[in-house]
C-alpha positions as CSV (number, residue, x, y, z in Angstrom):
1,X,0.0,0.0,0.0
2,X,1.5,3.7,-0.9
3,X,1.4,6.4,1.6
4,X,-1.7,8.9,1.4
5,X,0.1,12.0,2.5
6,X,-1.3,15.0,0.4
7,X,2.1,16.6,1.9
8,X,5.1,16.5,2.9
9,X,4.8,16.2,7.2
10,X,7.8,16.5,9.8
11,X,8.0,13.3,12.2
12,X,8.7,15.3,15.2
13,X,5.9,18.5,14.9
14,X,3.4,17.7,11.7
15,X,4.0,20.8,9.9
16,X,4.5,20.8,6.3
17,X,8.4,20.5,6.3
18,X,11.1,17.5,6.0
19,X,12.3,16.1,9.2
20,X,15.6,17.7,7.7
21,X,14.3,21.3,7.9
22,X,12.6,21.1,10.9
23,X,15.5,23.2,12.7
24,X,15.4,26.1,10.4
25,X,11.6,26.1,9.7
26,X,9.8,25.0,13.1
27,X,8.0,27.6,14.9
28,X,9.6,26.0,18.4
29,X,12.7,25.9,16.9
30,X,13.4,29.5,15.1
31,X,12.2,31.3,18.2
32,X,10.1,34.6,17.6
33,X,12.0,38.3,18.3
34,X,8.9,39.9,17.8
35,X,6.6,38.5,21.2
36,X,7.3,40.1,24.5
37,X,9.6,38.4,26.1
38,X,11.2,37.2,22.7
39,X,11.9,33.7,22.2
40,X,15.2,32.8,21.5
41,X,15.9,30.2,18.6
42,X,17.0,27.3,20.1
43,X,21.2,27.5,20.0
44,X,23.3,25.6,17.0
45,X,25.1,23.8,19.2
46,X,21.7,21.6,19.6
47,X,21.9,18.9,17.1
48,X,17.9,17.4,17.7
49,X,15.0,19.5,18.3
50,X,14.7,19.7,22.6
51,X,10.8,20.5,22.2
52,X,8.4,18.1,22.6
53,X,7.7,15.5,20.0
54,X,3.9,14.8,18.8
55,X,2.8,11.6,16.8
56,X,0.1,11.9,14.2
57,X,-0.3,8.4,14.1
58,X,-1.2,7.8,17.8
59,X,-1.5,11.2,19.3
60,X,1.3,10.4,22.1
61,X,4.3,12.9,22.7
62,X,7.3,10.7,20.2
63,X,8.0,11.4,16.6
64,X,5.9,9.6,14.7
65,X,8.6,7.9,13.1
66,X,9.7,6.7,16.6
67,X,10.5,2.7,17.6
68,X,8.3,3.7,20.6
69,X,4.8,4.1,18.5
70,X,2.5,1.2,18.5
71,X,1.5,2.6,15.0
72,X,5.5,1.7,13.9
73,X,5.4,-1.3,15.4
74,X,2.8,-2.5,13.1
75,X,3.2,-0.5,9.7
76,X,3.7,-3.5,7.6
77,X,0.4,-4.9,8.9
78,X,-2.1,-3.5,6.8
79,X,-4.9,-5.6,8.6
80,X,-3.9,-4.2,12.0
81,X,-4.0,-0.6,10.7
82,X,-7.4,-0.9,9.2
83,X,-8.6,-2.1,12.4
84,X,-6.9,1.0,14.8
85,X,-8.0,3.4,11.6
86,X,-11.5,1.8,11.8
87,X,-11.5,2.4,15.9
88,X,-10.7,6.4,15.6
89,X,-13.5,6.9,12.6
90,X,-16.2,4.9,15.2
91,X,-14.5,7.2,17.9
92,X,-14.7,10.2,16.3
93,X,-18.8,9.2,15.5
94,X,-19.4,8.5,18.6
95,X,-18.7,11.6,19.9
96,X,-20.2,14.0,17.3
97,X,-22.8,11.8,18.1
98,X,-22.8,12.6,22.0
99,X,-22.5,16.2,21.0
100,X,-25.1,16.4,18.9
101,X,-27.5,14.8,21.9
102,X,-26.3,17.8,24.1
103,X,-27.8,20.7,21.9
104,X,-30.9,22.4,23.1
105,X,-34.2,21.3,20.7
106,X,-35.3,24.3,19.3
């Protein structure tokens, strides 16, 4: 099966960058001069991003190209995927569901 990516997505943050970039492109990286206090851009001398990772796959704070996803773990087992994948979409209509329950009836 090919990947589905419409984009290009960094491992460590999801933004549209290569994992390569992510030091000279990344918001928590590049720091911002013009907030009050200004944040500084996080030194050269740093070879890995020190911020805090977030997987896409699995919504846990790794990479999401990290040994430590359950999502890498499995990405050769297309069944297992579908079935995870399958999980979320019920999830996710469950609780549009639920919120739909809780608006007031006109």
């Amino acid at each position: 099966m090919a990947c589905r990516a419409i984009s290009i997505i960094c491992p460590h943050c999801n933004a549209p960058h290569k994992a390569k970039e992510h030091r000279k492109v990344a918001s928590c990286c590049k720091g911002n001069a013009n907030t009050n206090p200004p944040i500084l851009p996080t030194p050269q001398t740093i070879t890995e991003c020190p911020h805090k990772a977030h997987c896409i796959n699995c919504d846990s704070s790794h990479a999401a190209n990290s040994c430590k996803c359950k999502f890498w773990d499995h990405c050769f087992d297309q069944q297992w995927i579908n079935a995870k994948y399958a999980e979320v979409r019920q999830h996710l209509l469950d609780s549009r569901n639920n919120s739909n329950n809780l608006r007031p009836l006109a």
